[in-house]
MARMARDO-313220 format. One record per residue (C-alpha): x, y, z. Coordinates in nm, 2 decimals, padded with zeros to 4 digits. Example, Ala and Ser with C-alpha at 12.3 -4.5 7.8 and 13.67 -1.06 7.14 Angstrom:
MARMARDO-313220
<rec><east>01.23</east><north>-00.45</north><up>00.78</up></rec>
<rec><east>01.37</east><north>-00.11</north><up>00.71</up></rec>
***
This chain:
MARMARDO-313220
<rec><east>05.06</east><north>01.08</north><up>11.05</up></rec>
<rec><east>04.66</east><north>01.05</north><up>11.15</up></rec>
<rec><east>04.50</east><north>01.20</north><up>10.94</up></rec>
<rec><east>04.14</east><north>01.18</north><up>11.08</up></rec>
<rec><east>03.99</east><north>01.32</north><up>11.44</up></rec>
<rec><east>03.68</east><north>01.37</north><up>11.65</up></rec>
<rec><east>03.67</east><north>01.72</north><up>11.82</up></rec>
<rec><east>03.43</east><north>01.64</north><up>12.14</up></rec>
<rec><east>03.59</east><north>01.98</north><up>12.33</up></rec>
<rec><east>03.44</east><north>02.28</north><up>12.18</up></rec>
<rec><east>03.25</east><north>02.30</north><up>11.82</up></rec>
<rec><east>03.20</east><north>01.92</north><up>11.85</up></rec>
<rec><east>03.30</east><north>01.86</north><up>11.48</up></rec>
<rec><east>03.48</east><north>01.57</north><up>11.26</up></rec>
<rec><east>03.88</east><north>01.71</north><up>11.09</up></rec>
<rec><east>04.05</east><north>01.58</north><up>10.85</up></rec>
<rec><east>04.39</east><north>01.67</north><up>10.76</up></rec>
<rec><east>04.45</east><north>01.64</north><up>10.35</up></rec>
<rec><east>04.71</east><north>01.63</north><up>10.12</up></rec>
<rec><east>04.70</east><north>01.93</north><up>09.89</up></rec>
<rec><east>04.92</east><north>02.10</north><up>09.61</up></rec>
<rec><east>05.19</east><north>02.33</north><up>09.73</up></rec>
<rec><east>05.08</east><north>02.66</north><up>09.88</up></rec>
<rec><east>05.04</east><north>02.91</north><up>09.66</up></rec>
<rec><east>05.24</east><north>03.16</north><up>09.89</up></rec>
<rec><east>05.47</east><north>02.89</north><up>10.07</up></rec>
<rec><east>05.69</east><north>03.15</north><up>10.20</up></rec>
<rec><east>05.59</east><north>03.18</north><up>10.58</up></rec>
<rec><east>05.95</east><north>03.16</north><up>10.81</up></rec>
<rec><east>05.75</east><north>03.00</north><up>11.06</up></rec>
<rec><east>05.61</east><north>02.74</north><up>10.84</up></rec>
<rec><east>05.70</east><north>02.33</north><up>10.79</up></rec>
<rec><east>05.39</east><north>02.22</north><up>10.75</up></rec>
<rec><east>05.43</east><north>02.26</north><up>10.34</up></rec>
<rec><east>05.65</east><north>01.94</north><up>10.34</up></rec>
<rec><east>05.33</east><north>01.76</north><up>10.34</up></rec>
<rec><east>05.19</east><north>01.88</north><up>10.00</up></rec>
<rec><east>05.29</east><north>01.67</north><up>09.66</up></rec>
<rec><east>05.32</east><north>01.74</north><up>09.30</up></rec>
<rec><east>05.13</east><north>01.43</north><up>09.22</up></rec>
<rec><east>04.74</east><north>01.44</north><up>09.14</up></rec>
<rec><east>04.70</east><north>01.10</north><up>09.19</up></rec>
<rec><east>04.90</east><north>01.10</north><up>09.50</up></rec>
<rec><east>04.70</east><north>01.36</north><up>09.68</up></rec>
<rec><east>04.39</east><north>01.18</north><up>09.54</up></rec>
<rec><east>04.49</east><north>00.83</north><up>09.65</up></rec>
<rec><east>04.59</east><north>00.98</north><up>10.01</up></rec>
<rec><east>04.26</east><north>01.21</north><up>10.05</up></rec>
<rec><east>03.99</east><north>00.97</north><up>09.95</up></rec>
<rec><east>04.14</east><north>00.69</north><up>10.22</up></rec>
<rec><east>04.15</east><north>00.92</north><up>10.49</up></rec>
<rec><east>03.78</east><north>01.08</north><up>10.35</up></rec>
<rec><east>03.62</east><north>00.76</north><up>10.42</up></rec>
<rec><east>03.67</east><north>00.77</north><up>10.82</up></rec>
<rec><east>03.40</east><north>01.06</north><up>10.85</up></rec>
<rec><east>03.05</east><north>00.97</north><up>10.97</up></rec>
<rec><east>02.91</east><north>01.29</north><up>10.99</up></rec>
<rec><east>02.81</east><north>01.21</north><up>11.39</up></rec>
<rec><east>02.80</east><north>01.62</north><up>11.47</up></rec>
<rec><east>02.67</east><north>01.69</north><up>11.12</up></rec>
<rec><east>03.00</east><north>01.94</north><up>11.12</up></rec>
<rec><east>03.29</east><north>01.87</north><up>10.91</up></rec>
<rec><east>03.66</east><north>02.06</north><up>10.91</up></rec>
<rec><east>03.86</east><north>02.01</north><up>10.63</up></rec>
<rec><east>04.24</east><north>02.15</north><up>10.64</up></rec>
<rec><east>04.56</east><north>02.12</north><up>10.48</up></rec>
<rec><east>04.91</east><north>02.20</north><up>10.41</up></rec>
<rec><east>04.78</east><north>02.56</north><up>10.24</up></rec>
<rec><east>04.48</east><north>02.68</north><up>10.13</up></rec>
<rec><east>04.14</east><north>02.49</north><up>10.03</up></rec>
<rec><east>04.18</east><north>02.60</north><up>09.69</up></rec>
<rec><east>04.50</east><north>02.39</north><up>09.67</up></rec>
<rec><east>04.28</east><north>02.04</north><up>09.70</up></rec>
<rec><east>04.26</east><north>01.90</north><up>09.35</up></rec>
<rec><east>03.93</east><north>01.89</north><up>09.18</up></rec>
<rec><east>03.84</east><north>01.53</north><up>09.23</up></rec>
<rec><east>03.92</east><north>01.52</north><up>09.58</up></rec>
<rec><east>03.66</east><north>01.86</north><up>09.66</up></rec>
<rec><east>03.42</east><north>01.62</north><up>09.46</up></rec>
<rec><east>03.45</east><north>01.38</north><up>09.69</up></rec>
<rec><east>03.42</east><north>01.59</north><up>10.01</up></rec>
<rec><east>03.07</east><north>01.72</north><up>09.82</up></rec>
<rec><east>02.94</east><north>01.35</north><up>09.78</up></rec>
<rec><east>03.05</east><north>01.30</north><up>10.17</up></rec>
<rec><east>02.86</east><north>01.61</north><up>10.29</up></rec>
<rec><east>02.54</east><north>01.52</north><up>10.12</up></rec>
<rec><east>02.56</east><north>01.16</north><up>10.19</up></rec>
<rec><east>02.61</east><north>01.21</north><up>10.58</up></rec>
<rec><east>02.41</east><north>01.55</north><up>10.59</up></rec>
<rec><east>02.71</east><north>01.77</north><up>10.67</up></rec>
<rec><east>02.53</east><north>02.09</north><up>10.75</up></rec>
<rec><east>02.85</east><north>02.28</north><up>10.87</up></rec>
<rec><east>03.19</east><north>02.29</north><up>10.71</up></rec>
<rec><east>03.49</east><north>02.46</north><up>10.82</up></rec>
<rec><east>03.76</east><north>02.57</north><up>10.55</up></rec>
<rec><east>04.11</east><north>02.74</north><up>10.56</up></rec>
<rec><east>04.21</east><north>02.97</north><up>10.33</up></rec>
<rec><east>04.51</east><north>03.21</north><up>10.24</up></rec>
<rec><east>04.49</east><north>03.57</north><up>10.26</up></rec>
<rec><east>04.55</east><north>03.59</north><up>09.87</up></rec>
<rec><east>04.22</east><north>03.42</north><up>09.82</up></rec>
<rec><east>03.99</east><north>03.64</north><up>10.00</up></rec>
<rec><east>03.80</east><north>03.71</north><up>09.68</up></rec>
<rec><east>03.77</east><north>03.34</north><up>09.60</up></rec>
<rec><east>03.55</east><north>03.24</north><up>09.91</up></rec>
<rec><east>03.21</east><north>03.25</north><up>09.75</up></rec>
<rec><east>03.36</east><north>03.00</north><up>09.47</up></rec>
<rec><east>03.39</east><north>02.74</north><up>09.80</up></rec>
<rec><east>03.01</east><north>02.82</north><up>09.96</up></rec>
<rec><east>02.92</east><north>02.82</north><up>09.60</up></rec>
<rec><east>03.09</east><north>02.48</north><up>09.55</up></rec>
<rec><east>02.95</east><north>02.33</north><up>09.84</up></rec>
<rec><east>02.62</east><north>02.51</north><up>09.92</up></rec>
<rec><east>02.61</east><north>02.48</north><up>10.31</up></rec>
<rec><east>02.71</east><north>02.72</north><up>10.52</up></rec>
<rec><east>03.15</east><north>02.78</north><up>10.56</up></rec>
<rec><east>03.34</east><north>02.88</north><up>10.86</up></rec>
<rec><east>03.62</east><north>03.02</north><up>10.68</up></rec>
<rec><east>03.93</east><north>03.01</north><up>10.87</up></rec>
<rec><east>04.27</east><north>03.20</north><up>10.80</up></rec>
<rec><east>04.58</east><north>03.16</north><up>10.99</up></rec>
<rec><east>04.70</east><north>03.55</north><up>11.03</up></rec>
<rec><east>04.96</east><north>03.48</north><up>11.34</up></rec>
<rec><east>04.93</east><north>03.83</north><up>11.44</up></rec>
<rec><east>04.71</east><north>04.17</north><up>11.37</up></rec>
<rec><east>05.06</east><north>04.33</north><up>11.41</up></rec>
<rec><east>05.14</east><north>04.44</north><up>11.07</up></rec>
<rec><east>05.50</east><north>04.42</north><up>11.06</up></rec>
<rec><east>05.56</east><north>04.16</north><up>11.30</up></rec>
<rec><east>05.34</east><north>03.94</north><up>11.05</up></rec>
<rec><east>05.47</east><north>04.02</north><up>10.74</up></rec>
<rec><east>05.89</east><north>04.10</north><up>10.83</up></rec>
<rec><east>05.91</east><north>03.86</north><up>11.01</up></rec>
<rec><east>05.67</east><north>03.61</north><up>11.00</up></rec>
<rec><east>05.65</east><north>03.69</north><up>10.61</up></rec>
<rec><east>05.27</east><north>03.58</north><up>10.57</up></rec>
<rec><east>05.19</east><north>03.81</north><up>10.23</up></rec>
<rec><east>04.88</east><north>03.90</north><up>10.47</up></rec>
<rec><east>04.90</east><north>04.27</north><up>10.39</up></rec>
<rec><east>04.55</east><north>04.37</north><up>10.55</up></rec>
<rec><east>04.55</east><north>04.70</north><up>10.77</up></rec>
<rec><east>04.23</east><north>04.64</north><up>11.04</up></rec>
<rec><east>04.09</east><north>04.40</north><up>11.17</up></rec>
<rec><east>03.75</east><north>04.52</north><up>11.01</up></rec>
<rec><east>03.95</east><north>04.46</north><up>10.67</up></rec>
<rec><east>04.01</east><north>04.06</north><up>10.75</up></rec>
<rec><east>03.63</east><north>04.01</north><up>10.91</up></rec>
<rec><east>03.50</east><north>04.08</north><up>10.59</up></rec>
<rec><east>03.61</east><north>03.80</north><up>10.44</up></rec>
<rec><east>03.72</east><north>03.57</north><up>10.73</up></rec>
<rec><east>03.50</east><north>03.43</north><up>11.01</up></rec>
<rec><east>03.80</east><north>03.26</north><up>11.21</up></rec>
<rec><east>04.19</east><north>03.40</north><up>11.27</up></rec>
<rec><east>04.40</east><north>03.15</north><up>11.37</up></rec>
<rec><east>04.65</east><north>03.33</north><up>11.61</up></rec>
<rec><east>05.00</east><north>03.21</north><up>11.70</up></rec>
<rec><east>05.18</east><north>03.30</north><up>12.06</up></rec>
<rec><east>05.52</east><north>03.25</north><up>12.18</up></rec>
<rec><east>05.73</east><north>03.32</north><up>11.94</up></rec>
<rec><east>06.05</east><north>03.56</north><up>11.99</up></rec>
<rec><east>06.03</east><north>03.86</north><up>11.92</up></rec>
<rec><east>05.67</east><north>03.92</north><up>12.01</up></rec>
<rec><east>05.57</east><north>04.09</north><up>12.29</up></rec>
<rec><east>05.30</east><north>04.06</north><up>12.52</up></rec>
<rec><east>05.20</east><north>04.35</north><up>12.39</up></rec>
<rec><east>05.11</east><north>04.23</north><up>12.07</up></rec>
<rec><east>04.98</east><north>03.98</north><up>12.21</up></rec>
<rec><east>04.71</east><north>04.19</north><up>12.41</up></rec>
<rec><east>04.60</east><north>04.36</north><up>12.12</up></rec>
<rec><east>04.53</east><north>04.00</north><up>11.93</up></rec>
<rec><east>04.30</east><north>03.86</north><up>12.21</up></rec>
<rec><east>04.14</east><north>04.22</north><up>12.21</up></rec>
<rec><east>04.06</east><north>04.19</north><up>11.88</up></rec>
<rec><east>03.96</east><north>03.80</north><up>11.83</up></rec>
<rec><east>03.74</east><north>03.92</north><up>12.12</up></rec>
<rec><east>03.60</east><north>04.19</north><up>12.00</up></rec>
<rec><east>03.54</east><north>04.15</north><up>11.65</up></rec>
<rec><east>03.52</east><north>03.74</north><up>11.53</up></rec>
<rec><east>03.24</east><north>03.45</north><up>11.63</up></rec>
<rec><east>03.54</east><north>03.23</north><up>11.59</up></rec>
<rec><east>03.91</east><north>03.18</north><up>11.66</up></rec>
<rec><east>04.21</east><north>02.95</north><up>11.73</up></rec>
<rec><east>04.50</east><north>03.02</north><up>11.92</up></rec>
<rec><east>04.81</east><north>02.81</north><up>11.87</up></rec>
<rec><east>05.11</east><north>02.76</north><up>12.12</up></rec>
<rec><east>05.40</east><north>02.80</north><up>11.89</up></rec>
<rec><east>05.57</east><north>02.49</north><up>11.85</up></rec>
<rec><east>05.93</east><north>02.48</north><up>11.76</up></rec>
<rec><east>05.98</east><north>02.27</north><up>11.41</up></rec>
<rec><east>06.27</east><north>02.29</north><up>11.12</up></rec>
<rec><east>06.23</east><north>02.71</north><up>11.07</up></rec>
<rec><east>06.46</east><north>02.85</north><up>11.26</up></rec>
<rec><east>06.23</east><north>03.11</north><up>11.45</up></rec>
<rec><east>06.25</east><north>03.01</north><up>11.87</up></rec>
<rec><east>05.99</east><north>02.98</north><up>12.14</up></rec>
<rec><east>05.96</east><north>03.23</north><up>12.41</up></rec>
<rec><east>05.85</east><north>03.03</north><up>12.71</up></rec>
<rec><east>05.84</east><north>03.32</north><up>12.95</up></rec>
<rec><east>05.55</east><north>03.45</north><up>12.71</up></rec>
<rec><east>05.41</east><north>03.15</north><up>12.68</up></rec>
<rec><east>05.36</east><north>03.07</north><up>13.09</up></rec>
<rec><east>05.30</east><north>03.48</north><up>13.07</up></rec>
<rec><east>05.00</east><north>03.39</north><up>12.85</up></rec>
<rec><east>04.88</east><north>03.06</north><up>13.02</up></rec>
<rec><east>04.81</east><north>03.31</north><up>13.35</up></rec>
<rec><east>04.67</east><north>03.60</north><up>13.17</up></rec>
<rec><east>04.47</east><north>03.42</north><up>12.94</up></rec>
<rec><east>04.38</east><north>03.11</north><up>13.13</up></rec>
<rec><east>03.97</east><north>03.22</north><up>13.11</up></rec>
<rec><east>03.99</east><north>03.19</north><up>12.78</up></rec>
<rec><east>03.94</east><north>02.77</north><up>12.84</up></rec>
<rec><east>03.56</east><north>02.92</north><up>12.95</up></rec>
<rec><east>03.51</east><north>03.05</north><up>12.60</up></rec>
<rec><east>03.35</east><north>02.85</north><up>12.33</up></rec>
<rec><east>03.40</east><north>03.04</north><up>12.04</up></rec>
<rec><east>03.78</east><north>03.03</north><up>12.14</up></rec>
<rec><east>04.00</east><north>02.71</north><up>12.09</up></rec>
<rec><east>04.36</east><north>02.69</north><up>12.20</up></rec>
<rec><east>04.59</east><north>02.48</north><up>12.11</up></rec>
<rec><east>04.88</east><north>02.41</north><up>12.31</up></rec>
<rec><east>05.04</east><north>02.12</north><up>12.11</up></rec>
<rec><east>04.97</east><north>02.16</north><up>11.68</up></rec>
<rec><east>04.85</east><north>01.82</north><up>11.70</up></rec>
<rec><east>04.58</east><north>01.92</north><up>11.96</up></rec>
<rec><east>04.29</east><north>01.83</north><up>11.72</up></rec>
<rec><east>04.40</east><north>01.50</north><up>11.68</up></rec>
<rec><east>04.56</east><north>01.55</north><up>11.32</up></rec>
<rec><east>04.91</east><north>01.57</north><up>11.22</up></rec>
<rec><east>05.25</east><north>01.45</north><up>11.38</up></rec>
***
């Protein structure tokens, strides 16, 4: 699995993918990606601080994300993203986070003093779609409700069930009301939730300006950034 990339696309900006403790919700029927967390400490620690020592800090911008939340990442490896973000003069960090943490954030910009894009993979603003059947634990109302904590949704498309629709009223929103978001393609994995490739190619048309937008990154493959298998 690599573990390190180089965005050079939009937000030029070093990623690291980390090993983390299992997600506090875990839960999500769309959701593999938890396979890669570990009940070992020194595991996680052993794993993070070899892959930590790629970044340079070349566009002084630093993403950090794992399988879960940032809160997840055991003590001594957040220690040692601190030491790499004043030694290479990190100036920008983006973080992902949980819904169940929203009151949490400030301990992070606390923690690490410069300023956070805070990311948070909602899938939908469709309330019921994203919590019967995509079973987030996301139980937010409005989108004003999830910008006050959250600079960044991460939106998913193409999954059945969702219509375009739904699917309108995200971009609408991402649009309207964040300086930030992704969108991912869904990509089938070991849930058993399906991809609708008729609303995929629908979207690709529809939404192909969205390529123009800077503040919008789209991810067609999950390993788009360069992390991840």
């Amino acid at each position: 699995m690599n573990r390190y990339s180089i965005i050079e696309n939009k937000n030029k900006r070093e990623i690291v993918l980390l090993k983390s403790f299992p997600c506090i919700w875990g839960k999500c029927s769309f959701c593999d990606y938890i396979l890669d967390n570990s009940i070992s400490e020194e595991e996680i620690n052993n794993v993070n601080i070899e892959v930590l020592k790629n970044i340079t800090g070349k566009y002084d911008v630093l993403e950090v994300i794992n399988s879960g939340s940032c809160f997840e990442l055991p003590k001594e490896t957040l220690e040692k993203i601190k030491n790499i973000i004043i030694e290479k003069k990190i100036q920008k960090l983006y973080l992902e986070s949980h819904w169940c943490y929203k009151d949490r954030l400030n301990e992070m910009r606390e923690f690490f003093s410069i300023p956070i894009v805070f990311k948070i993979g909602i899938e939908t603003f469709d309330y019921d779609f994203r919590n019967k059947v995509l079973n987030k634990n996301a139980n937010f109302i409005t989108p004003e409700e999830v910008k006050e904590y959250f600079d960044s949704p991460c939106i998913m498309v193409g999954i059945k069930g969702q219509t375009k629709e739904m699917v309108e009223r995200d971009i609408e929103i991402v649009l309207n009301y964040f300086s930030y978001a992704t969108i991912n393609i869904f990509t089938p994995n070991t849930s058993k939730l399906e991809k609708d490739e008729g609303l995929i190619e629908w979207f690709k048309e529809k939404y192909s300006f969205l390529s123009t937008k800077p503040n919008i990154e789209i991810l067609y493959e999950n390993t788009d950034f360069g992390v991840g298998d």
